[in-house]
VEXKEBA-801129 format. One line per 10 residues: number of its first residue (from 1); their letters; for each residue x, y, z of C-alpha. Coordinates in pm, 1 decimal, always signed. Each point is the difference from the previous one (the first is absolute). Layout:
# residues N
NUM = a = X:Y:Z | ... .
This chain:
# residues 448
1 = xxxxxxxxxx = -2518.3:-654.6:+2669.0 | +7.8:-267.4:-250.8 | +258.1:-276.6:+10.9 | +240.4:-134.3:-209.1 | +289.7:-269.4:-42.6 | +184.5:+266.6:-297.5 | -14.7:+336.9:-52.2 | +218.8:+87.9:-345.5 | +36.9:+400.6:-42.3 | +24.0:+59.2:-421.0 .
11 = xxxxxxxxxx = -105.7:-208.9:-280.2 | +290.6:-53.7:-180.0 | +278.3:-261.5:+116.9 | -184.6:-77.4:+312.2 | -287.8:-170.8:-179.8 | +223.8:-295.9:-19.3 | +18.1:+39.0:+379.2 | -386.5:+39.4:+8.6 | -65.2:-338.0:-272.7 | +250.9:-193.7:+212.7 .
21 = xxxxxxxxxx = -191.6:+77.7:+317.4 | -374.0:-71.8:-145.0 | +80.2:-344.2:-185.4 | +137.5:-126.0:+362.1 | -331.2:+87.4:+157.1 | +96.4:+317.4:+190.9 | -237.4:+323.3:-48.2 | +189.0:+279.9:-116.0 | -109.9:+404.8:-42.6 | +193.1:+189.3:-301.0 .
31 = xxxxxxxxxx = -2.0:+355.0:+19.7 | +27.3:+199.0:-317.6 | -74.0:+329.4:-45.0 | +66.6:+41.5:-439.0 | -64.8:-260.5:-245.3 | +98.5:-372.8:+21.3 | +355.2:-101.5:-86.7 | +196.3:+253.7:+136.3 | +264.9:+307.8:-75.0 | +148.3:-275.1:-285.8 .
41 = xxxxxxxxxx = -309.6:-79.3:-144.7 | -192.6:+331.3:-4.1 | +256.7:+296.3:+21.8 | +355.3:-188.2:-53.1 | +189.1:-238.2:-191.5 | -275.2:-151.6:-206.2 | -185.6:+323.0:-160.2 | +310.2:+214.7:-14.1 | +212.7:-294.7:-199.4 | -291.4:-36.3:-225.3 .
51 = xxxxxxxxxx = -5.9:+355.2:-71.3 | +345.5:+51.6:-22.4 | +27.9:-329.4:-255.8 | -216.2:+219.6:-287.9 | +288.5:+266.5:+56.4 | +272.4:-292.0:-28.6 | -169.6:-93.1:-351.6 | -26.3:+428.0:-112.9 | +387.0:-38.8:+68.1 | +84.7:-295.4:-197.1 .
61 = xxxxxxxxxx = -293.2:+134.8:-306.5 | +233.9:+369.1:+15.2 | +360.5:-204.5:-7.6 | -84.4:-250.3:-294.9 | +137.0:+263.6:-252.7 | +325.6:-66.5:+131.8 | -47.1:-383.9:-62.6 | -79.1:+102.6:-392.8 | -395.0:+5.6:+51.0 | -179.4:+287.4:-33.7 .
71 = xxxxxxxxxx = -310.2:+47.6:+183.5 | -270.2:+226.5:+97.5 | -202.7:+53.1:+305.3 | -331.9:+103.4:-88.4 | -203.5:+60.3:+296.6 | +41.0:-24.2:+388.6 | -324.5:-140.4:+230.1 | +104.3:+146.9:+274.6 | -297.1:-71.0:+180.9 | -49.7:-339.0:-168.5 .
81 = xxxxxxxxxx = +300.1:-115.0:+163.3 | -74.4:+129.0:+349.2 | -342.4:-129.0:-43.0 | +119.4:-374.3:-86.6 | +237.0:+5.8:+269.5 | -279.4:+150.9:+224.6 | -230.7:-301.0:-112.8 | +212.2:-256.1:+101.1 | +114.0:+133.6:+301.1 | -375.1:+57.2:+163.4 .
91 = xxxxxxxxxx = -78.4:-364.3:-216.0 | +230.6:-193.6:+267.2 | -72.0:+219.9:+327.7 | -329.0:-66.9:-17.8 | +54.4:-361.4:-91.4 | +179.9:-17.5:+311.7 | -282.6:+177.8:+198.2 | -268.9:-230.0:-94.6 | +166.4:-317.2:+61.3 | +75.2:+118.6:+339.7 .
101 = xxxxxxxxxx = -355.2:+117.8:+65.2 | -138.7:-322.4:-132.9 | +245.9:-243.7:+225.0 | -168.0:+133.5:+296.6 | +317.1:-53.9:+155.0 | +174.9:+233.6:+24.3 | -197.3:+281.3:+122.0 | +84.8:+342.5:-259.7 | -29.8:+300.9:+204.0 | +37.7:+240.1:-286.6 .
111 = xxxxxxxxxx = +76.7:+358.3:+154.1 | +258.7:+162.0:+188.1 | +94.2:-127.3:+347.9 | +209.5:+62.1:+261.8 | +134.2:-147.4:+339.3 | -176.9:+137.2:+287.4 | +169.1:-242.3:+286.7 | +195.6:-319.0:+6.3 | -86.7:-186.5:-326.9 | -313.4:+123.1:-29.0 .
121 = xxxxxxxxxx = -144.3:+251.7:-260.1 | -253.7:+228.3:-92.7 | -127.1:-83.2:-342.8 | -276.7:+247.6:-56.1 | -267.3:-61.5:+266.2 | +111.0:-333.6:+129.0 | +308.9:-145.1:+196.0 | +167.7:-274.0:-62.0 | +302.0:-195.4:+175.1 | +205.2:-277.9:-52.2 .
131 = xxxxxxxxxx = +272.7:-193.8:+77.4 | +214.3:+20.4:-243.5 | +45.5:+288.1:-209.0 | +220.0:+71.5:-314.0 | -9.1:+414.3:-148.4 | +109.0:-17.6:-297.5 | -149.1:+345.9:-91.0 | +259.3:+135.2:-196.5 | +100.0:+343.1:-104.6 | -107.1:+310.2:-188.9 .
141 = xxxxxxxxxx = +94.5:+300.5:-225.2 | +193.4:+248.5:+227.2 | -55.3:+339.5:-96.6 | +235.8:+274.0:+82.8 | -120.0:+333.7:+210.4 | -15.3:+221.8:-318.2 | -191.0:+320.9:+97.9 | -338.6:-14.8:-218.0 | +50.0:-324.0:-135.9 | -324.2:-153.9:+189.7 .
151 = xxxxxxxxxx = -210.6:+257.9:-220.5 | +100.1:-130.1:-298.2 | -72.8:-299.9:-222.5 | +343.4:-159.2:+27.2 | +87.8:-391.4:-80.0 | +127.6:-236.1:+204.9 | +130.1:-340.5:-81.3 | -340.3:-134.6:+26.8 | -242.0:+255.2:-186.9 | +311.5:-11.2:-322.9 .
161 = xxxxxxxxxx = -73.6:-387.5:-81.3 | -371.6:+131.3:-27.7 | +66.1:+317.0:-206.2 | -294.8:+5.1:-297.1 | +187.1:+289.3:-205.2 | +341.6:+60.3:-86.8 | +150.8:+316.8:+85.1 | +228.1:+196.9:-203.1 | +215.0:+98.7:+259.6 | +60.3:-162.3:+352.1 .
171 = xxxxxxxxxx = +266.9:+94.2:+271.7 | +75.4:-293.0:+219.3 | +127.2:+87.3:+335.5 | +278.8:-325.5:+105.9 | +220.1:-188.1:-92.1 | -45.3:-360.3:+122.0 | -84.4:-282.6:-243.9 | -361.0:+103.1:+13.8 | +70.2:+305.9:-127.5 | +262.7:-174.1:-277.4 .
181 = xxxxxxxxxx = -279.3:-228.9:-104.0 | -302.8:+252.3:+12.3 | +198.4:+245.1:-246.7 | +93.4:-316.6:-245.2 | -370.6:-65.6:-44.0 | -148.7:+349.6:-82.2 | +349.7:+166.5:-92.7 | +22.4:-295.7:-299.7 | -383.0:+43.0:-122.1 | +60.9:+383.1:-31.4 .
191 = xxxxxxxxxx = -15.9:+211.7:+290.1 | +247.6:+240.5:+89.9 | +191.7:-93.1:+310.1 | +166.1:+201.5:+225.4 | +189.8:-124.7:+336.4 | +12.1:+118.0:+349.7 | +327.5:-171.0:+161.1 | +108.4:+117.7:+340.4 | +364.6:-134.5:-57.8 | +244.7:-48.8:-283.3 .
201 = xxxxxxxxxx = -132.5:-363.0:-119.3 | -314.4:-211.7:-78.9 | -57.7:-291.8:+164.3 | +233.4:+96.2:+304.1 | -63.1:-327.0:+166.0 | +202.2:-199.0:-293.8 | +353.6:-71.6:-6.0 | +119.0:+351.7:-41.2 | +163.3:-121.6:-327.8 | -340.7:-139.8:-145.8 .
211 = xxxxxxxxxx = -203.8:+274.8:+131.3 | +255.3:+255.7:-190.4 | -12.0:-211.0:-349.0 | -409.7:+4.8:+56.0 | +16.8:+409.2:+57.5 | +200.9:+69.5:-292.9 | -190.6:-230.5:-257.7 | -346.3:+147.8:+172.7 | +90.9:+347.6:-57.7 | +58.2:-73.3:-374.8 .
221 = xxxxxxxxxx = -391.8:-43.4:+14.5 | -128.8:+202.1:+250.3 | +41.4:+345.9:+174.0 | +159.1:-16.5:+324.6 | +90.1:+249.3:+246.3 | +241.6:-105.2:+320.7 | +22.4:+169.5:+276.9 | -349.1:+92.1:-35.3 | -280.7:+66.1:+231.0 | -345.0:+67.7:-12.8 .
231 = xxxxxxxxxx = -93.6:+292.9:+242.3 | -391.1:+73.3:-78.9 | -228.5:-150.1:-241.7 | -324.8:+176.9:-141.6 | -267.0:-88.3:-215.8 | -157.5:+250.6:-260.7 | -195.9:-29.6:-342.1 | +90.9:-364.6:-11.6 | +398.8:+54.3:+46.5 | +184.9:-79.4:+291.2 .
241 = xxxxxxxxxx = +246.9:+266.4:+96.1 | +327.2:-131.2:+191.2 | +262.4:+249.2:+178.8 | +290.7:-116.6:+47.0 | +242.1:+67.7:+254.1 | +290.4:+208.7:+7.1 | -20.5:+222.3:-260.6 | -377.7:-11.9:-51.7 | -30.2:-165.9:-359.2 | -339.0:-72.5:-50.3 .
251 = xxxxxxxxxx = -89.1:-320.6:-205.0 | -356.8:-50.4:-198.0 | -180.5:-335.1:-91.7 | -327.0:-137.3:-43.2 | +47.4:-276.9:+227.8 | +243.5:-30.2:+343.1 | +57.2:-302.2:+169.2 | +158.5:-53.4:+317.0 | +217.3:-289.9:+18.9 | +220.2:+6.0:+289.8 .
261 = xxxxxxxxxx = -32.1:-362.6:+158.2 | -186.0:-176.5:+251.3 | -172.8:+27.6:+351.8 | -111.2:-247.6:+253.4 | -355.8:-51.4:+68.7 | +97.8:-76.2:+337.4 | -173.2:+330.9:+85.8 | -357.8:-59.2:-156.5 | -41.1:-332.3:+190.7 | +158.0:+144.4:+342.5 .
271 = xxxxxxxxxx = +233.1:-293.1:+24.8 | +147.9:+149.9:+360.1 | -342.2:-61.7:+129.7 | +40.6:-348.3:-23.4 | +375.4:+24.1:+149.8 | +221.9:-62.7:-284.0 | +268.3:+181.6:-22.2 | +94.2:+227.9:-324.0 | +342.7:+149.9:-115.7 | +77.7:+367.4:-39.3 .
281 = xxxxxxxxxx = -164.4:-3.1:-320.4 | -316.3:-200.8:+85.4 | +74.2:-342.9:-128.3 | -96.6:-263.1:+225.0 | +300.0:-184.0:+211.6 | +22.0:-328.2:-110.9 | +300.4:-318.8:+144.7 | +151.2:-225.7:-272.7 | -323.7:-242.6:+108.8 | -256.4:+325.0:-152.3 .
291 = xxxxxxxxxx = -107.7:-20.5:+368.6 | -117.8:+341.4:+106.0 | +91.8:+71.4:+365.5 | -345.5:-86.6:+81.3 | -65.4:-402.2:+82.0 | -242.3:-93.7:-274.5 | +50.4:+277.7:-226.0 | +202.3:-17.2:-308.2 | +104.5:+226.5:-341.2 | +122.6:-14.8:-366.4 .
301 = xxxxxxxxxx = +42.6:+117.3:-265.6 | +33.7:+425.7:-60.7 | -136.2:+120.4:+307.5 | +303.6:-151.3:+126.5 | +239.2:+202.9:-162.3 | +206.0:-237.5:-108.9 | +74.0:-98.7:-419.4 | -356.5:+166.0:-74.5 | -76.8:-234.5:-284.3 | -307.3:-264.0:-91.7 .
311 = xxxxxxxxxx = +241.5:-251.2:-68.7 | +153.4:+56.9:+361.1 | -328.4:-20.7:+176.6 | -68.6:-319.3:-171.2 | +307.0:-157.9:+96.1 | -84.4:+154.5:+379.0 | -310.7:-153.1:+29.0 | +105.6:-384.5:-35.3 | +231.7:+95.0:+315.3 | -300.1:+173.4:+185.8 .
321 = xxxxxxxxxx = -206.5:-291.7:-28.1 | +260.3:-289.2:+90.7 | +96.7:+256.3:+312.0 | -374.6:+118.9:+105.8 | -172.0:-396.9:-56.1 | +296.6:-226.3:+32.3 | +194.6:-119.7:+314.2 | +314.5:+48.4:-167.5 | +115.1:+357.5:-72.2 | +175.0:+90.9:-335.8 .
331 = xxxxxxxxxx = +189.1:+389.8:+4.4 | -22.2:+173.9:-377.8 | +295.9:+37.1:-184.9 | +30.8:+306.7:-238.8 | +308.1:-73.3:-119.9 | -55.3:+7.3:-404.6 | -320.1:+139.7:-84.8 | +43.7:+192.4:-280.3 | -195.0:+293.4:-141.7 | -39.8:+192.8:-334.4 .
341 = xxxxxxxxxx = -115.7:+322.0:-143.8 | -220.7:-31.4:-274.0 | +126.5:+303.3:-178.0 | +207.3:+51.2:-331.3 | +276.8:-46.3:+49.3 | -99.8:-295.9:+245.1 | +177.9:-62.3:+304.4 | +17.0:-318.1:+188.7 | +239.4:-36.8:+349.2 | -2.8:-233.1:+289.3 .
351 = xxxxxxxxxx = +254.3:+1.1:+295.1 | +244.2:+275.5:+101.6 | +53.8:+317.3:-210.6 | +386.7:+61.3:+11.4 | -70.0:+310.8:+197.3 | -147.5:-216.4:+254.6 | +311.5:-179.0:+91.6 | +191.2:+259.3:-17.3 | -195.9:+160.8:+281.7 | +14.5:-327.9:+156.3 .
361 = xxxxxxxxxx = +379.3:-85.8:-60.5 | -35.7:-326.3:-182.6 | +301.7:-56.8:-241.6 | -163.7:-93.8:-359.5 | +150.7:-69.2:-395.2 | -261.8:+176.5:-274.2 | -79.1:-157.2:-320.4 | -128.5:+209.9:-265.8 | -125.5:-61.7:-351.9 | -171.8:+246.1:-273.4 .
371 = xxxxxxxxxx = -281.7:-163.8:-187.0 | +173.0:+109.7:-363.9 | +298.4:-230.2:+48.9 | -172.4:-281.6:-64.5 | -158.5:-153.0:-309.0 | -368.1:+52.5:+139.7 | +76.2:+384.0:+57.3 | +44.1:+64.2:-345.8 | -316.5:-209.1:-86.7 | -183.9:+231.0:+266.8 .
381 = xxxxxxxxxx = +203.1:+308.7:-130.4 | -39.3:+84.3:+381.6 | +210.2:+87.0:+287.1 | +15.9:-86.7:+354.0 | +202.7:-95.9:+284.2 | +55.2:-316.8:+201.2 | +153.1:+52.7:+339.6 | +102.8:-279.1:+274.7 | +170.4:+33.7:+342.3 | +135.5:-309.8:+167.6 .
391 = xxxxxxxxxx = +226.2:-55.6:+317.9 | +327.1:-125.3:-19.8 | -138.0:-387.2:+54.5 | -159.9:+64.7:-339.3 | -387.3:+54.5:+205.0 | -197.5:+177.0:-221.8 | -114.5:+324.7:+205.7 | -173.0:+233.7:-213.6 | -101.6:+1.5:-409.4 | -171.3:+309.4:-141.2 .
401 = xxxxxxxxxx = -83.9:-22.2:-421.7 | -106.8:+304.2:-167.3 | -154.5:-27.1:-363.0 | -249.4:-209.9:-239.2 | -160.8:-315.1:+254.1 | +223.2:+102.2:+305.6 | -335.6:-97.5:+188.1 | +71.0:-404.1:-139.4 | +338.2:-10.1:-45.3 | +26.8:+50.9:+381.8 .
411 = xxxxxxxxxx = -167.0:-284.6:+82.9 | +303.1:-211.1:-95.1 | +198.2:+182.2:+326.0 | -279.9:-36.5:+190.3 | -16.5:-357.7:-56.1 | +397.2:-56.5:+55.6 | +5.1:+167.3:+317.3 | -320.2:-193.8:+78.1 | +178.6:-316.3:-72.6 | +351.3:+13.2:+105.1 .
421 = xxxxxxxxxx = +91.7:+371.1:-5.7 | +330.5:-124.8:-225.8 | +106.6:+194.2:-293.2 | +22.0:-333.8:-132.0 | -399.4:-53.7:-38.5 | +54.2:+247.9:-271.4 | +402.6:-36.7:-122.1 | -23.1:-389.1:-88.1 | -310.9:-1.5:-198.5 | -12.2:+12.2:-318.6 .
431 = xxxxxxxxxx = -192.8:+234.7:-177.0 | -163.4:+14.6:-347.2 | +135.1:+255.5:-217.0 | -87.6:+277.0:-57.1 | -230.7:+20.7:+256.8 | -75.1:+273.3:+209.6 | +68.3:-183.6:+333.5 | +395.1:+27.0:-139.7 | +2.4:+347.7:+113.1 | -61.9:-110.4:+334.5 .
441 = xxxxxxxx = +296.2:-246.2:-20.3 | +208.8:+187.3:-143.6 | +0.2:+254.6:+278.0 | +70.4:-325.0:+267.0 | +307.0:-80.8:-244.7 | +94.0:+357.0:+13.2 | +66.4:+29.0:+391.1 | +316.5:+137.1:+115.8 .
């Protein structure tokens, strides 16, 4: 069995982990099953904002009427833009793959592994151990039970962001902000959308408020059906057949994809074998140190469970390094990490939805703004709402922004609760007029 100081499970984050190791001398294994760079890199954030950027400009090309220009779209690439996207995406994975095989150090064991005793794994026909390890291996798709849909060629997250021809008609099964951003992209370059949402809202993990405004402006654009489930799925003369239940409607569409969230590889790599200890769902048990329960064995980033975001994981890993090859021990804080949906409308939120301390019994004061009340609104000739919650000592708790740059404008709460947490970061600053960030203020001014 083959020795080493590092072990680091998953290519994305945890190659800081695995550069900070090999410049201090130590040897270090990384295990990685897909291509370099990670669920961002690959199958995430980077692809699927690029993508979803051509729809952004469609949008803005189909509104410009309304601005007194009249325009015309002439053709769609379809496959042009999944191909450029495509390009740049396998461009920097295996950028990352060859300077890693060239350093010698670390060592790239590029196929799946999995733990077959105390920090030690099976990485196709060797072993390897070390002493410290860090899995970091993330999450995938999770695909519902649907009788026959394993016979068919349905989409997940991942195979959509590769997608070489556009389809006329697509049913999406979900609701979640992959699903929100997924249906922007093809639903604004043409295809026919049609929505699959087991409750009464989009985005149900929102501030109910925001996640309501989002519904209602989505379904101006798109087909959606609540209260809806997919019973059986079936695939004939290049049409996928959905039944739904209840009543049996029956839905038709050249394409279907599935997305309704993520799973923990905890599974594949048989984390229990090496002793640590999963929740109920399969994410790995982590202490506010990312210290597994194992001595020598730590985890970050989605396979955690815990704000399943890039950004997160790269804030994690600073504190996994300091705690796994420093003497002094530093716990994560997740207070204010925001996150956005990259949809239209965008949404951007960070803290506590209001429905959140209600359940929790935390007295609050709401601030609200609409994006036409001030002068940049009518500039935009666009909607959208501003929300903030704060506690009675005027500590910002929660803010939630629906509408045009909702995924920027949030930054400026995340950075007040960051510095101070004070609604007075935001309240005593002056602000250029009429710029957007006023709608933000405005809603801080507004609280009751």
């Amino acid at each position: 069995m083959k020795k080493f100081d590092v072990i680091v499970v998953g290519s994305g984050a945890g190659l800081e982990v695995a550069s900070f190791a090999a410049e201090r001398g130590m040897s270090v294994a990384i295990v990685e099953e897909g291509p370099l760079g990670g669920t961002c890199l690959n199958r995430g954030c980077i692809p699927s904002k690029m993508l979803i950027h051509s729809a952004d400009v469609l949008e803005t090309i189909k509104s410009s009427e309304k601005f007194g220009i009249k325009s015309k779209i002439e053709n769609i690439d379809f496959a042009s833009i999944v191909k450029r996207v495509s390009e740049v995406v396998d461009t920097d994975s295996a950028g990352i793959e060859k300077a890693i095989r060239e350093s010698g150090n670390p060592t790239l064991y590029k196929m799946r592994g999995k733990f077959i005793g105390p920090k030690q794994m099976q990485v196709g026909e060797e072993q390897i151990k070390a002493d410290k390890v860090f899995i970091v291996g993330g999450t995938r798709p999770a695909i519902p039970p649907l009788s026959g849909l394993e016979t068919t060629p349905y989409l997940d997250s991942t195979k959509a962001l590769r997608l070489v021809s556009q389809p006329e008609q697509m049913v999406i099964v979900g609701g979640g902000y992959i699903a929100a951003e997924l249906a922007h992209f093809y639903g604004a370059l043409g295809t026919k959308i049609t929505i699959l949402v087991r409750g009464q809202r989009m985005l149900s993990e929102e501030d109910e408020e925001i996640a309501d405004w989002f519904t209602k402006e989505f379904s101006k654009k798109h087909e959606i059906l609540f209260n809806a489930e997919a019973e059986a799925v079936s695939y004939q003369n290049g049409k996928f057949i959905i039944k739904l239940k209840g009543e049996g409607d029956r839905l038709e569409a050249d394409q279907l994809l599935v997305a309704t969230g993520r799973t923990s590889n905890t599974d594949i790599l048989d984390v229990k074998t090496t002793g640590v200890e999963v929740d109920d769902k399969g994410y790995i048990k982590v202490n506010e140190y990312l210290e597994t329960n194992v001595d020598g064995i730590w985890a970050f980033g989605d396979i955690i469970g815990l704000l399943p975001f890039r950004h997160a994981a790269n804030d994690q890993v600073g504190f996994a390094i300091r705690n796994a090859f420093t003497d002094k021990k530093v716990s994560f804080d997740p207070f204010a990490i925001g996150h956005a949906v990259f949809s239209s409308p965008q949404v951007g939120g960070v803290g506590k939805t209001e429905q959140e301390l209600q359940k929790a019994g935390i007295k609050y004061k709401v601030g609200k703004a609409e994006l036409k009340d001030i002068g940049m609104g009518g500039a935009l000739q666009e909607n959208g709402l501003a929300k903030v919650l704060v506690d009675e000592q005027d500590n910002i708790l929660g803010v939630h922004i629906i509408g045009p740059n909702a995924s920027i404008l949030i930054h400026e709460a995340i950075v007040a609760m960051k510095a101070n947490g004070k609604i007075g970061a935001i309240t005593n600053s002056v602000y250029i007029h009429p710029a957007l960030p006023e709608w933000l203020q405005r809603a801080f001014f507004a609280i009751e």
